[in-house]
C-alpha positions in Angstrom: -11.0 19.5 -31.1 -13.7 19.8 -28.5 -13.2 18.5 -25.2 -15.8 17.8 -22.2 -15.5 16.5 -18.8 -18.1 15.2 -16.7 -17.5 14.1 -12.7 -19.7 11.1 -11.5 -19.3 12.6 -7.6 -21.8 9.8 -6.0 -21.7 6.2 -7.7 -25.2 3.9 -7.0 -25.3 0.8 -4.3 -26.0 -2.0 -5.7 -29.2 -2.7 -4.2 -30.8 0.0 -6.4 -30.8 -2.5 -9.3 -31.1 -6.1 -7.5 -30.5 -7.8 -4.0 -28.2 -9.9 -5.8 -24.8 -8.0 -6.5 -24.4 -10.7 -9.6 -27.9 -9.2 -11.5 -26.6 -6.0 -10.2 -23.4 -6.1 -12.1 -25.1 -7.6 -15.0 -27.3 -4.4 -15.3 -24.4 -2.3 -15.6 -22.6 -4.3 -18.2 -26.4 -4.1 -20.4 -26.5 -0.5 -19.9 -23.3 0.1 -20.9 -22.8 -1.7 -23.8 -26.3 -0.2 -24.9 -24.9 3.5 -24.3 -21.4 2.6 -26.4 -23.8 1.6 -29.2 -25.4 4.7 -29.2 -22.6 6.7 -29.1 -20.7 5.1 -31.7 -24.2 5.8 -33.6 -23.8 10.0 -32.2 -20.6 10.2 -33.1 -21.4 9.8 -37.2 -17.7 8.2 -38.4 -16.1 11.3 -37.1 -13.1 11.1 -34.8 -14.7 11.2 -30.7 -13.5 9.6 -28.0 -15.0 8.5 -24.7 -13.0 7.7 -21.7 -13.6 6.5 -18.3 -11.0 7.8 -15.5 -10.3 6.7 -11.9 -8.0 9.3 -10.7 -6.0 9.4 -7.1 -5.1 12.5 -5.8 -3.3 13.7 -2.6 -4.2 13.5 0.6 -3.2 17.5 2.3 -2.2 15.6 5.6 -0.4 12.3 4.4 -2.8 10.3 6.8 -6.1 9.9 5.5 -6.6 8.1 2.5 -6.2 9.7 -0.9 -9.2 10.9 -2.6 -10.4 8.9 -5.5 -12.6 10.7 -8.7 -14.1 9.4 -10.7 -14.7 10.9 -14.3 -15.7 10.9 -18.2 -13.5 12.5 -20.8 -15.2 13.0 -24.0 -13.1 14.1 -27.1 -14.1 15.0 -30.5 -13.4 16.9 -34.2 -16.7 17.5 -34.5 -19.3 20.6 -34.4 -20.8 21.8 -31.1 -24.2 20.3 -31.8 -22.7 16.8 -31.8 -20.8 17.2 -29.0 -23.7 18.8 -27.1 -25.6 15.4 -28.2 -22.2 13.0 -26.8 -22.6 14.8 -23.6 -26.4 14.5 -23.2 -26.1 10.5 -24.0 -23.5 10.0 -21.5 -25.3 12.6 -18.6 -28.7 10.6 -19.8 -27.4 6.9 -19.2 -25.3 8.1 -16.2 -28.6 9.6 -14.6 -30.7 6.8 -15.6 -28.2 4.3 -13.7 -28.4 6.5 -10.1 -24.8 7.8 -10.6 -24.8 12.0 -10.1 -22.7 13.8 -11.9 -21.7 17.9 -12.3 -19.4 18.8 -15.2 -16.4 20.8 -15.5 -15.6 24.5 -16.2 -13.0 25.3 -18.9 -10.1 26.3 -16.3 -11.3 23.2 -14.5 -10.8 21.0 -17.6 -7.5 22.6 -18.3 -6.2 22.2 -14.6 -6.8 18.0 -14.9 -4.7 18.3 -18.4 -2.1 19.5 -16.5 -2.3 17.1 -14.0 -2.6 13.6 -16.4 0.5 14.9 -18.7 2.6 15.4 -15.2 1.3 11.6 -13.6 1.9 10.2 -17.3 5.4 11.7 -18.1 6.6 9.5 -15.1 5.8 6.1 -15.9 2.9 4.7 -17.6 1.8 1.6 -18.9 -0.8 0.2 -21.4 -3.2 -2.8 -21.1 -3.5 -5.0 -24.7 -4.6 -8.3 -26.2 -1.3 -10.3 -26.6 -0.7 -11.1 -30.2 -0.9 -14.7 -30.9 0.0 -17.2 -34.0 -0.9 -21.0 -34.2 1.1 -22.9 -36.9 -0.8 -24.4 -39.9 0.8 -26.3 -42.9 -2.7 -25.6 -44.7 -2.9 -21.7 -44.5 -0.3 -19.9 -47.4 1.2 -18.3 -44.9 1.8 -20.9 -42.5 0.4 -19.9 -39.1 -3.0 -17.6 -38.6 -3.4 -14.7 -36.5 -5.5 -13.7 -34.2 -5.9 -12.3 -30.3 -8.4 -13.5 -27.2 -12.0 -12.0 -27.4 -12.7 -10.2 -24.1 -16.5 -11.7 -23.9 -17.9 -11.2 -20.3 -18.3 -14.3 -18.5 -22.1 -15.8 -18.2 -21.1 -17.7 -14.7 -19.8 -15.4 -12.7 -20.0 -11.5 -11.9 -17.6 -9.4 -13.6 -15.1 -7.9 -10.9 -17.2 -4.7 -9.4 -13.7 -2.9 -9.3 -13.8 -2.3 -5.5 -10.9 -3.8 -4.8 -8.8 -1.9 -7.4 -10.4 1.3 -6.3 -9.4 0.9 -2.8 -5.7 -0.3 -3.4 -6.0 3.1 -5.8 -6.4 5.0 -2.3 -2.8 4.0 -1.3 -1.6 5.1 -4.6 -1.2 8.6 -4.4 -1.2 11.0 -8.1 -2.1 7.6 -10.2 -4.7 7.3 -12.4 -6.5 4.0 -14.5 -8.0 5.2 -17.9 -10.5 3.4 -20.0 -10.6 5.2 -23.5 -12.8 3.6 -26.5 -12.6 5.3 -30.2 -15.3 4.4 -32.4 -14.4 2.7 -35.7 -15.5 1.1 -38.4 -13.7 -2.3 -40.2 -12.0 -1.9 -43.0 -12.4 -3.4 -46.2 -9.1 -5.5 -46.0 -9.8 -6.4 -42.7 -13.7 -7.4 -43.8 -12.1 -9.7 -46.2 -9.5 -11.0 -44.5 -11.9 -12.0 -41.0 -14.7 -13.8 -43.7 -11.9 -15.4 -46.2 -10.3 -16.9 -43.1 -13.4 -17.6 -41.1 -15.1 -19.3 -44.1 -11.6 -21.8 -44.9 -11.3 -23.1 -40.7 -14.9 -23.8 -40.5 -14.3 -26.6 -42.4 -10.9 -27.6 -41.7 -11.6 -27.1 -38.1 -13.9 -29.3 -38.1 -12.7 -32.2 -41.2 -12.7 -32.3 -44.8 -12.1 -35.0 -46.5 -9.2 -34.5 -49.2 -8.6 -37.3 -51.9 -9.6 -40.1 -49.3 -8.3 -38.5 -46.4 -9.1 -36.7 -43.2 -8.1 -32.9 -43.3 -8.1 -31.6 -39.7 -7.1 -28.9 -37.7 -8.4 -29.0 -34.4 -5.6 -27.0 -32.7 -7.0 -23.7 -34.9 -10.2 -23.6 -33.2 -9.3 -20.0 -31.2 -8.5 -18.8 -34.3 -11.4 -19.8 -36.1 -13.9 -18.6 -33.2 -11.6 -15.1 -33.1 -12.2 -14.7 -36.9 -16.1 -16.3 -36.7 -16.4 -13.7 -33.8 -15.6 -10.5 -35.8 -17.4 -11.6 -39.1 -20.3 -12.3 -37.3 -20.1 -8.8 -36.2 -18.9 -6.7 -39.4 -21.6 -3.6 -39.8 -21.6 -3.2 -35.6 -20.1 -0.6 -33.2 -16.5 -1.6 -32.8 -13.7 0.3 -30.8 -10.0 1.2 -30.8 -9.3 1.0 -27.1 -7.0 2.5 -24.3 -6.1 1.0 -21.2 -3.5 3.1 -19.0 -2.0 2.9 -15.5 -0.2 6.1 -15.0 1.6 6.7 -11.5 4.0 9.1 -10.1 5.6 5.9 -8.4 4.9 2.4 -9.9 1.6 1.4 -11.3 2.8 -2.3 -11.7 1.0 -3.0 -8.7 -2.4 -1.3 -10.7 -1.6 -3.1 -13.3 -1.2 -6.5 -12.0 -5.0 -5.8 -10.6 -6.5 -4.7 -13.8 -4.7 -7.6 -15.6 -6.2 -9.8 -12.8 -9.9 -8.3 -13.1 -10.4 -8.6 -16.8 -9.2 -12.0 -16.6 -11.6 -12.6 -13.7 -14.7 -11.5 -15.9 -13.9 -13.1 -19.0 -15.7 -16.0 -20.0 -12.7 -17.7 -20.9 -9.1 -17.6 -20.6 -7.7 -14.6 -22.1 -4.2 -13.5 -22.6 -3.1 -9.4 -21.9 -0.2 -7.5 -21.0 0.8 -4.7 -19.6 3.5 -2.8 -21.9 5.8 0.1 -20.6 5.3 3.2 -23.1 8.8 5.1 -23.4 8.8 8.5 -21.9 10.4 9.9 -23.9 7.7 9.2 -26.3 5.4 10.5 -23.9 6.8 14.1 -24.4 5.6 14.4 -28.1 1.6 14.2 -26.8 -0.9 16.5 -26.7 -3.7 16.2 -24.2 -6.7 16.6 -26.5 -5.3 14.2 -28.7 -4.0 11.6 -26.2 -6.5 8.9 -26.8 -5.4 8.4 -30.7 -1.9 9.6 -30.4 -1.5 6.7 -27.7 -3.5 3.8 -30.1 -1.1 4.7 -33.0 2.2 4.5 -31.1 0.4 1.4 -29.6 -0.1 -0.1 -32.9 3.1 1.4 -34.7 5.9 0.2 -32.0 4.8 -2.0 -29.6 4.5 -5.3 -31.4 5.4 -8.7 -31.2 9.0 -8.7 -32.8 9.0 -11.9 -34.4 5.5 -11.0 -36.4 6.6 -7.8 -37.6 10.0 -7.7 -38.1 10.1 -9.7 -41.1 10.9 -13.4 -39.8 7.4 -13.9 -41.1 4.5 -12.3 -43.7 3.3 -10.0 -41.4 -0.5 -9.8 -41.3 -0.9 -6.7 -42.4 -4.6 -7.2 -43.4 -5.7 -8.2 -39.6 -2.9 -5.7 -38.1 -5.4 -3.3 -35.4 -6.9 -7.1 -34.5 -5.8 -7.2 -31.0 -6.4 -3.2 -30.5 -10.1 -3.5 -31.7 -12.9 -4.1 -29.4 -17.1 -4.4 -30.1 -19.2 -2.9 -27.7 -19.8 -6.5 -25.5 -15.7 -6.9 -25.5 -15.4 -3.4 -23.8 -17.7 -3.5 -20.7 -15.2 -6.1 -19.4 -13.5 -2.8 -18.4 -15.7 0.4 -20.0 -17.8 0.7 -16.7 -18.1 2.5 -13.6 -18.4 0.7 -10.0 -21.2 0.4 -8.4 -21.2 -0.4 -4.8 -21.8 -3.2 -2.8 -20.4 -2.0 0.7 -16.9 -2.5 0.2 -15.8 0.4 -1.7 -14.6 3.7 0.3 -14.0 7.3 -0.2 -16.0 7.8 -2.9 -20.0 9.0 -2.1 -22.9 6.4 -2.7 -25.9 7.4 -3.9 -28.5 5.2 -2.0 -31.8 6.6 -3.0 -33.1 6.6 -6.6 -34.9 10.3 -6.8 -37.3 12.5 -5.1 -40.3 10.0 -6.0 -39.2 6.9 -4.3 -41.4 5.3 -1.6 -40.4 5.1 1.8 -40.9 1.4 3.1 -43.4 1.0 6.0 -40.7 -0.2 8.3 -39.2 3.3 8.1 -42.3 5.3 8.5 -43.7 2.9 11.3 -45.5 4.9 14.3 -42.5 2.5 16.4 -40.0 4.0 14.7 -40.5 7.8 14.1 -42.4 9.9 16.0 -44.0 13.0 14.4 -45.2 14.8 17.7 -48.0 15.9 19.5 -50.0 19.4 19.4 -48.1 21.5 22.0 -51.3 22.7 23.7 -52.6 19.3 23.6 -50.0 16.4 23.8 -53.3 13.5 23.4 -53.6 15.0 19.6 -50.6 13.6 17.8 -49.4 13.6 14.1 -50.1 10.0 12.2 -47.6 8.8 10.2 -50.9 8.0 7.8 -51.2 12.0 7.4 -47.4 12.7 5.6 -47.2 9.2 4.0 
């Protein structure tokens, strides 16, 4: 397993992109989801993993704020040359986007293992899709199954994360992790999402059955859920991670992360924030942590009533709610960009070495460039060095 860190040590003001933060926030989520196609493209069906951590240290005097960092975790089984191609993708789209970056050394890497298994092994929690059934006396199995689609909204920026980030300063040794796995859907799952897709169009709608009017308006999430996915079979989808990890309680940064994707959702979604045992937390490996953390996800913490046989479990849909595309994850796969109200971490206010000065900066009543010593009526023009 190969393992490479990248630090984003200056994030981009908003104004680099647009005046308005809403187009500027919109950039970023295009961007993103752009890059995650490509790298689910890079990574060629092999297991990778790209994460996205906000991480709170320790202030050394207890009165100024604790530093926040802000960095990319990229796992994978896979040969150096890939790798190498994961990392250039993620430098490339993180350059192109005015964010500046340096990446770890190996003892460097190691030394922020150490430090995520000792925040994690005291409490941690994980953000998921809530598992949800709506009863149906049509379907065989009498209820379908299905989870919220995190679809960013169209009428209103998606939260910019400055809030969280500053409340993250208060927080000391805590971290917020956004991991994403690429996947592919499996065949039962293929069948299952277009079987059940193709049967509530109609019924959804009305059929008429020997005279009478079939209906079953109350399965319309369902049916979008399952139209959703279908429509999408053959793209980039995800396995994802969301984790709060504090050395006190990260309920408070949970109850903000909760609070931001349901913010940026187009419609009302329902997640959770689940506990993980720590004593399961004991059995993980760091360069495994991303998939280790999805199964236990997907193995133990489950709605009880589902899957422990008071129903037919639906097995064929079971990673549903853990499964993400592309669009679903930059509701939370994305780094901040600021807009004036984030602190302690650098901006990066100037887009490279090439961009033009505007005149008001270079105006003869604003800088003055000086005069010939021997001379002082033969001055420098701001013409000459413009």
């Amino acid at each position: 397993m190969l393992i490479r860190v990248i630090e984003i040590t200056a994030i981009p003001v908003g104004k680099l992109f647009s005046q308005e933060a809403k187009q500027a926030l919109q950039h970023i989520l295009r961007s993103f989801q752009a890059f995650l196609n490509q790298f689910h493209v890079l990574s060629g069906g092999q297991s990778t993993s790209i994460e996205f951590m906000f991480l709170s240290g320790e202030s050394s005097d207890h009165i100024q704020q604790n530093p926040i960092r802000l960095l990319s975790i990229i796992r994978g089984d896979v040969n150096s040359l890939i790798m190498n191609n994961l990392v250039s993708a993620i430098t490339s789209q993180l350059k192109a986007n005015h964010y500046l970056t340096k990446e770890f050394t190996q003892s460097e890497a190691d030394a922020l293992a150490a430090i995520i298994t000792d925040i994690s092994s005291h409490s941690l929690l994980a953000v998921v899709k809530t598992e949800k059934l709506v009863t149906s006396n049509l379907s065989y199995t009498g209820y379908y199954y299905y989870a919220d689609m995190l679809l960013p909204s169209d009428d209103k920026p998606v939260d910019d994360f400055s809030a969280l980030l500053n409340n993250m300063q208060h927080s000391p040794r805590s971290y917020l992790s956004f991991q994403l796995m690429p996947v592919h859907m499996q065949p039962q799952e293929e069948y299952a999402l277009r079987d059940l897709s193709n049967a509530l169009e109609q019924t959804v709608r009305g059929i008429y059955f020997q005279g009478e009017m079939i209906k079953e308006p109350y399965a319309s999430a369902p049916y979008e859920c399952y139209s959703y996915y279908t429509h999408r079979i053959g793209q980039p989808i995800f396995l994802y991670n969301i984790l709060i990890a504090s050395s006190a309680s990260p309920q408070p940064l949970a109850a903000q992360i909760l609070s931001s994707i349901k913010y940026s959702t187009k419609t009302q979604v329902n997640v959770e924030a689940l506990e993980i045992n720590p004593v399961q937390q004991i059995q993980f490996n760091f360069d495994l942590y991303p998939w280790q953390l999805s199964n236990l996800l997907q193995q133990y913490y489950r709605d009880p009533y589902i899957w422990n046989g008071n129903i037919v479990a639906p097995t064929n849909l079971s990673r549903l709610p853990f499964l993400v595309t592309a669009e679903e994850a930059t509701v939370f796969f994305r780094l901040p960009i600021d807009d004036g109200n984030i602190i302690g971490i650098d901006k990066n206010p100037i887009m490279d070495s090439t961009e033009l000065l505007r005149d008001s900066v270079v105006n003869n009543d604003n800088i003055v460039f000086g005069s010939q010593k021997s001379n002082p009526s033969i001055s420098i023009d701001r013409k000459s060095v413009v």
